[in-house]
C-alpha positions in Angstrom: 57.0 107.9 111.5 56.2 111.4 113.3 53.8 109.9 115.0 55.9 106.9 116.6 58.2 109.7 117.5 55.8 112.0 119.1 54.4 109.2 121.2 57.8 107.9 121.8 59.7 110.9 123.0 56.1 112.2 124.9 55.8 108.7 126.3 59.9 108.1 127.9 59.3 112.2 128.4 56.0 111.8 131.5 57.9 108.1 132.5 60.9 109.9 133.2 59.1 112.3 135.0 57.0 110.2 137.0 60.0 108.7 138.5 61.7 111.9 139.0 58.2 113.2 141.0 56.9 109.8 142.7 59.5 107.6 143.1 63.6 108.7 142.8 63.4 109.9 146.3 61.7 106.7 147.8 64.2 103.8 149.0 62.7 101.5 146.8 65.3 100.4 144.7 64.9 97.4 143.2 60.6 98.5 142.4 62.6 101.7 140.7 65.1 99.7 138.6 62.6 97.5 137.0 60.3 100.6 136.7 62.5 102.5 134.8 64.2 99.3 132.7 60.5 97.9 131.3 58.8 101.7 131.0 61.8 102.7 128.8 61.5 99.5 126.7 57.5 99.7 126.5 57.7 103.2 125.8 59.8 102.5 122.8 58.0 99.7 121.8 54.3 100.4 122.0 53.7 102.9 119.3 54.4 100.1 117.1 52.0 97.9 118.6 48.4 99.3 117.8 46.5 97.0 120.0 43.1 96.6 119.7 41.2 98.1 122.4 37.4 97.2 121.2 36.9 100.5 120.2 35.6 100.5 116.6 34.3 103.3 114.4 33.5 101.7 111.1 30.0 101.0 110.3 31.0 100.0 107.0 30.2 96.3 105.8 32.8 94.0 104.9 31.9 92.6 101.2 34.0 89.9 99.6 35.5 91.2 96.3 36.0 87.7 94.5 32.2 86.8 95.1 30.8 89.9 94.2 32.3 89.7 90.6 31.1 88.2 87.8 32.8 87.6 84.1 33.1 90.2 81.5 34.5 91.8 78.6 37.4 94.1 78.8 36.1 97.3 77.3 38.2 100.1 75.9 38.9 103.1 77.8 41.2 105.7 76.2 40.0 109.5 77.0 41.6 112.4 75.7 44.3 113.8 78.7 44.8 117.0 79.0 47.7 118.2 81.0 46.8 120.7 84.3 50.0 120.9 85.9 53.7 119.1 86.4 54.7 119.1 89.8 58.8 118.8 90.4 60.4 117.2 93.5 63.4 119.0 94.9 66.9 118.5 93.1 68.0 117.0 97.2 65.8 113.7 98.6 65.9 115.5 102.2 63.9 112.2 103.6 67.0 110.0 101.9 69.3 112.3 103.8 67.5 112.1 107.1 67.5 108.3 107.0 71.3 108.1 105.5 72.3 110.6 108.6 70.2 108.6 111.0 71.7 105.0 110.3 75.1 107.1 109.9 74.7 107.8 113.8 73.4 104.6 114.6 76.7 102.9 112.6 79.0 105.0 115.1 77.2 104.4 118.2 77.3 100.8 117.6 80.9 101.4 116.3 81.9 102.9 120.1 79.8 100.5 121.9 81.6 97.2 119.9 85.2 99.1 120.4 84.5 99.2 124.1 83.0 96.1 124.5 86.3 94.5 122.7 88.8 96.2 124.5 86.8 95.3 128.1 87.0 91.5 126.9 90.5 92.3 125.8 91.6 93.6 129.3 89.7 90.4 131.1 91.6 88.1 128.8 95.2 89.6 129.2 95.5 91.3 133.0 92.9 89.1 135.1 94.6 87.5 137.9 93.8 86.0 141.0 90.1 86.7 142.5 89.5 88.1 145.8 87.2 87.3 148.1 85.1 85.5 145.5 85.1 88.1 143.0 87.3 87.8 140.1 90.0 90.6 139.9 91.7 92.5 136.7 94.9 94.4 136.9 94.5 98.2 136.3 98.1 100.2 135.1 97.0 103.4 136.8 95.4 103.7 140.3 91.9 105.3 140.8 88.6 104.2 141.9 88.0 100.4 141.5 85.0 99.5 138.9 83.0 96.5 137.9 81.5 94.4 134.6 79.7 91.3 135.5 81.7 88.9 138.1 84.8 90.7 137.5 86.4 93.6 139.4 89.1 96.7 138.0 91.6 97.4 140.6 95.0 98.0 140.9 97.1 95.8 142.7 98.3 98.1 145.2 94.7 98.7 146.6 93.9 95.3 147.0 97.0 95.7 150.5 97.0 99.5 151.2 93.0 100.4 151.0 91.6 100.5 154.3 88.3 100.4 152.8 88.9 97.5 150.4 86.6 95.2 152.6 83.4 97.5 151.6 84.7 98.3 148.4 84.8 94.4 147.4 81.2 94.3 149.0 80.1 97.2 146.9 81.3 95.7 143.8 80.1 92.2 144.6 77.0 93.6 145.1 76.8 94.9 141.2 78.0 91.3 140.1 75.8 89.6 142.1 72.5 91.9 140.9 73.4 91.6 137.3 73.6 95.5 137.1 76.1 94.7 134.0 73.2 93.2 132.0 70.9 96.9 132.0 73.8 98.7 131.4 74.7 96.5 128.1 70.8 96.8 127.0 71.0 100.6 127.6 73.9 101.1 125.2 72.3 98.8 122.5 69.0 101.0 122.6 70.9 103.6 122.9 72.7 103.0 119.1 68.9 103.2 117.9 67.1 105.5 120.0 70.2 108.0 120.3 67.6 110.7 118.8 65.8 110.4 122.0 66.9 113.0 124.5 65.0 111.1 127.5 66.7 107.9 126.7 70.0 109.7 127.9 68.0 110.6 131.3 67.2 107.3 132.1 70.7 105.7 131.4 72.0 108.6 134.4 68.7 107.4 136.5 69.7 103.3 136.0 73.2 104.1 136.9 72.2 106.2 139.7 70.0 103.8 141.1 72.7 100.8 140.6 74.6 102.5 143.1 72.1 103.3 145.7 71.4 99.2 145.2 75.1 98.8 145.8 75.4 100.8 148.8 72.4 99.2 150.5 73.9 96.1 150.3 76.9 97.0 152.0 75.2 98.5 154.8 72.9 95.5 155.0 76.5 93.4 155.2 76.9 94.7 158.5 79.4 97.8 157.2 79.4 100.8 159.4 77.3 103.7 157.6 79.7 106.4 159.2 82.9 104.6 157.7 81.1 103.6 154.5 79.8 107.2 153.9 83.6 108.2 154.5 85.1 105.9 151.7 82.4 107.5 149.2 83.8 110.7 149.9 87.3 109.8 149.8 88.7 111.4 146.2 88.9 109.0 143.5 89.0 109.1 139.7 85.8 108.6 138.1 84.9 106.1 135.7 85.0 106.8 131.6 84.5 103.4 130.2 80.9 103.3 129.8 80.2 99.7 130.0 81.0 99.6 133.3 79.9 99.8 137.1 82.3 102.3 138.8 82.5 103.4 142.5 82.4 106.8 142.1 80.3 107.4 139.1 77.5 109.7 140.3 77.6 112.3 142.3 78.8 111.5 145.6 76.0 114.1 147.3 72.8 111.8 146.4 74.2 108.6 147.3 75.2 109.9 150.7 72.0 111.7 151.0 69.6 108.5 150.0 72.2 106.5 152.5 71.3 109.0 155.6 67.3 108.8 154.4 64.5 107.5 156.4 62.6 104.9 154.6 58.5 106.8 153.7 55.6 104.7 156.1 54.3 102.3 153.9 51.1 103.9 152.7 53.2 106.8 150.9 55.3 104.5 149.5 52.0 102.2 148.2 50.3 105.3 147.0 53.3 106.8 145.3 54.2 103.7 143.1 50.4 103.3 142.5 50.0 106.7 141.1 52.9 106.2 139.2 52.2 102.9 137.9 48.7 104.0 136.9 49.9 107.2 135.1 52.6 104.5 133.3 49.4 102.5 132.6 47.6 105.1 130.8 50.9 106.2 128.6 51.2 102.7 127.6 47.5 102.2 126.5 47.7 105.6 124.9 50.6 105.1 123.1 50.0 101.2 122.0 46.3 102.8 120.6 46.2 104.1 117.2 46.3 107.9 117.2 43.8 107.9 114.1 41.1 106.0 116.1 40.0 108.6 117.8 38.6 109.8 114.6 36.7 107.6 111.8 39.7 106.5 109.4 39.4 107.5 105.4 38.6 104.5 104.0 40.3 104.0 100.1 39.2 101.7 97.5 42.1 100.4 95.7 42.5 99.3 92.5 45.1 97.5 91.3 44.4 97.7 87.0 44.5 95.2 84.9 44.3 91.7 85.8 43.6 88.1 84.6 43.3 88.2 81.1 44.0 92.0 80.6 48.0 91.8 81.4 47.9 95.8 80.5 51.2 97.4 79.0 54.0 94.3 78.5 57.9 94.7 78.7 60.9 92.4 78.8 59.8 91.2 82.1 56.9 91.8 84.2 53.7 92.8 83.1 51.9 96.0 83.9 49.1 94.0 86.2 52.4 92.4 88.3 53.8 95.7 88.7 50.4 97.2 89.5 49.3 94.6 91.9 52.7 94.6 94.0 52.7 98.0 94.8 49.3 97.7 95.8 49.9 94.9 98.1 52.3 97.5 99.5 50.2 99.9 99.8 47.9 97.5 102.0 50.5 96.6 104.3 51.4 100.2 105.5 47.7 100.9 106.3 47.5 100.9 110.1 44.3 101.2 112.5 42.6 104.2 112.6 44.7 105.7 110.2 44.6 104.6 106.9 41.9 101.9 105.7 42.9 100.0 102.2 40.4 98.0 100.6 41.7 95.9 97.4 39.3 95.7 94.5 41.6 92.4 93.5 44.0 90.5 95.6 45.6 88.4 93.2 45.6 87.8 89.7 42.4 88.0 88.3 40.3 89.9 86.0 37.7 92.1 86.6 35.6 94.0 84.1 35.2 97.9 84.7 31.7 97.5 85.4 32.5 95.1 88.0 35.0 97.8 89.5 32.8 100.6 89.5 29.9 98.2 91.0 32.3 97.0 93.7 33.5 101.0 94.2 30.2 102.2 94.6 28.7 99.2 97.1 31.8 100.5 99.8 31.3 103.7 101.8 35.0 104.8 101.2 36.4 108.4 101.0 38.5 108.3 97.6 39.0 105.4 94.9 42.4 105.1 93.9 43.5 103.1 90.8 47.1 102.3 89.8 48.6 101.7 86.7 51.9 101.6 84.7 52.3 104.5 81.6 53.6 103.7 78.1 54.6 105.9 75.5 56.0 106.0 71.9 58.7 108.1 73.5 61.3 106.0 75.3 62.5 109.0 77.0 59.5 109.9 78.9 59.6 109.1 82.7 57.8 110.5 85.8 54.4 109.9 87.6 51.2 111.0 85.9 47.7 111.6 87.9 44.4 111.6 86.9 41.1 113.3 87.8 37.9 113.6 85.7 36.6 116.8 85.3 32.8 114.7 84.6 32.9 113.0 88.1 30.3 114.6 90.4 32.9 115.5 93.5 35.4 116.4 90.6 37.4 119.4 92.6 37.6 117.5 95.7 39.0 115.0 93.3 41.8 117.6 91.9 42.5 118.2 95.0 43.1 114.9 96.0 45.2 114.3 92.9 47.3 117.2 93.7 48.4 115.8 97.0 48.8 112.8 96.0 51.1 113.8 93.3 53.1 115.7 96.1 53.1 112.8 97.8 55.0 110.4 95.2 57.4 113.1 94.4 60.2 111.7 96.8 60.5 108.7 95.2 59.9 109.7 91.5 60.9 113.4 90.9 58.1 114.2 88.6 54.7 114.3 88.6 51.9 115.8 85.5 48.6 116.7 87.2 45.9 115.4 84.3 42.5 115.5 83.5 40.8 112.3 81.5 37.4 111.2 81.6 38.5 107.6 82.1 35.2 105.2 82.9 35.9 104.3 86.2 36.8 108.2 87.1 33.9 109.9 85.8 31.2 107.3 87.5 32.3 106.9 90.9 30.1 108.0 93.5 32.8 109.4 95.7 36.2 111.5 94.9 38.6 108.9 92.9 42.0 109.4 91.4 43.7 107.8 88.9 47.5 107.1 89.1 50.1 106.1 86.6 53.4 105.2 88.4 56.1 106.0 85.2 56.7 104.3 81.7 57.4 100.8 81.3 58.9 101.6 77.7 61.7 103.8 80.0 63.9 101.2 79.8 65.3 102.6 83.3 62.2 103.4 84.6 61.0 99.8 83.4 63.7 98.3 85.3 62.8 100.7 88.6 59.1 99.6 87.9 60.1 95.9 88.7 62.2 96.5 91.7 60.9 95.5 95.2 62.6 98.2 96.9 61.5 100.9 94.5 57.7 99.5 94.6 57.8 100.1 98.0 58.9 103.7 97.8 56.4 104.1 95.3 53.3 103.1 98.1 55.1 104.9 100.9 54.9 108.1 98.3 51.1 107.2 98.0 50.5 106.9 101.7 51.9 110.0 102.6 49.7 111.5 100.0 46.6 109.8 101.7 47.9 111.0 105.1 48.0 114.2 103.7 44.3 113.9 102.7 43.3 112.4 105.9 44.9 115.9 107.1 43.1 117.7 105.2 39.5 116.2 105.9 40.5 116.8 109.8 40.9 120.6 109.0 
């Protein structure tokens, strides 16, 4: 997530500006409005998109966990644990807030935009009346500067006899019907009810409109309309437009549209090397944004274990088993590892055993950065709950290990409140080659936590809690 914002908000932020520099001041208005229309969608979109430039930086060998296996006995592994230190999330879920206030927002944006949309449909449906000129008309009640939406033109009745200017005013509104400008102003309100956070989104919708009307104005003037009179009519007084669905006469300020109406058209070389710089600057945004941030450095590469497995169902309950549970959130865990960022290998991808020999053999062939296995807790107490991490003190990169443990145990804190910091010399903690943590996600004989244990929704808070740990380690290595 920060880093889709950053790139986001950095990538609209240098679009917008390009325009603004290279292009705003060039009569090339129909290059501009597809310009600014596909760099603000692109710009949104790319930091999702992670394409694949060629550019690897993983030496590491793939190997095949279900071949490198073989069959084996499940052998018991029950250390002594000794409590370090229990970490307590904070009494308020500020993330839960953020994203509760976010789609809050979004809900009332989409609220306006629907209550405007129905009222504009409302108006067509009850005060349209005879078109003029081949352009439908709708009454208004109150006179004031005629607008547009689609094929249909606002104007009060009286205009359409005692406005001198009527004749280029039809022409300018034709000209937004006939150019679809209706269609980019509905898409910018709909990415506008999403991307509302993005203050460069708002400075594009003024630079679309803008540009709609210096599109509208040139086609009058091509028409055959006299600029002298035509430059009058835009100064004559007029309300301006509030409905924001709509094209309106007078909606920008009257000073740049007469002053791009008086301009001198740039010789065609400045123009070609003005929207090639700028379309080469939008070139390089886009493949920076679209390419994993985390490429440019070597990814930390995590070995994941989901325990359990096969034959060895682990901890049972009145419903799933402790290898289900184990295994789902794992799967999670895999599908929020991006490029460059975070690498998850599964030890098992499905249900099937595998010895801890087997494990440790598979854990030690890989060149990761931290093995990672997940369990679910049990406990003669039914009233025990909360997240419990392990680290042995026996395994050879042991304090890099605590370490790890610690943030990882920060890390789930959002989704399960508390977490115990452990030691236990567990077999497949003490005898890995490289740092490796141990995690127990709560108590399946909580018969709420059980139930929280088994929830989709809840297993996938669970592995964002762990990813945001392993960001956090990636963090750290970078330091």
């Amino acid at each position: 997530m920060p880093n889709y914002l950053l790139f986001s908000v950095t990538g609209l932020g240098i679009c917008w500006g390009l325009y603004r520099v290279f292009l705003k001041k060039e009569k090339l208005f129909v290059f501009n409005r597809f310009f600014l229309l596909f760099s603000l969608l692109l710009c949104l979109i790319a930091p999702i998109l992670h394409i694949d430039y060629g550019i690897s930086f993983d030496s590491r060998v793939a190997v095949d966990p279900v071949r490198f296996f073989d069959s084996g006995e499940i052998l018991p592994d029950d250390p002594e644990k000794v409590a370090v230190a229990t970490l307590t999330g904070p009494s308020n879920n500020y993330w839960d807030l953020i994203v509760f206030f976010y789609w809050m927002v979004c809900t009332l944006f989409f609220f306006r935009f629907s209550r405007n949309l129905l009222l504009l449909l409302l108006q067509i449906r009850n005060k349209s009346f005879n078109g003029y000129k081949g352009i439908k008309t709708v009454a208004l009640k109150h006179r004031g500067s005629p607008y547009s939406f689609f094929d249909y033109l606002f104007i009060h009745p009286l205009d359409l006899v005692e406005n001198k200017y009527l004749d280029m005013l039809v022409s300018h509104e034709r000209a937004h019907s006939n150019q679809f400008h209706s269609i980019d102003i509905l898409l910018l309100e709909v990415v506008g009810c999403f991307f509302w956070y993005n203050p460069f989104l708002w400075f594009y919708k003024k630079e679309v409109l803008e540009n709609h009307e210096y599109l509208a104005d040139e086609a009058v003037i091509n028409a055959g309309a006299n600029l002298e009179e035509y430059s009058a009519q835009i100064i004559k007084p007029g309300d301006k437009v509030v409905q924001p669905l709509l094209s309106g006469f007078s909606f920008i300020q009257t000073k740049n549209r007469l002053n791009m109406l008086h301009k001198k058209r740039s010789s065609g070389i400045q123009i070609a090397l003005r929207a090639g710089l700028a379309l080469a600057i939008f070139t390089a945004v886009l493949i920076i944004s679209s390419f994993s941030p985390g490429n440019i450095n070597e990814p930390i590469v995590v070995v994941v274990d989901a325990g359990h497995g096969g034959k060895d169902p682990g901890n049972r309950g009145k419903g799933q088993m402790e290898k289900e549970i184990n295994l789902a959130v794992a799967n999670q865990l895999r599908e929020l590892g991006q490029p460059g960022e975070i690498e998850i290998i599964l030890i098992r991808e499905q249900d099937q055993f595998v010895s801890l020999n087997d494990r440790l053999k598979f854990l030690n062939e890989q060149k990761a950065d931290l093995f990672l296995s997940i369990h679910s807790n049990a406990s003669g107490d039914k009233n025990r709950s909360g997240a419990e991490v392990f680290f042995s003190t026996e395994n050879k990169q042991w304090d890099i290990s605590k370490n790890y443990s610690n943030l990882l145990a920060t890390g789930l804190l959002p989704a399960v409140g508390k977490a115990e910091l452990k030691t236990a010399n567990f077999l497949v903690l003490k005898n890995s080659n490289i740092p490796a943590v141990l995690i127990e996600l709560g108590f399946m004989t909580n018969p709420q936590e059980f139930e929280l244990l088994q929830d989709p929704n809840y297993q996938k808070k669970l592995a964002r809690g762990i990813y945001n740990g392993l960001l956090a380690i990636q963090e750290s290595k970078v330091k």
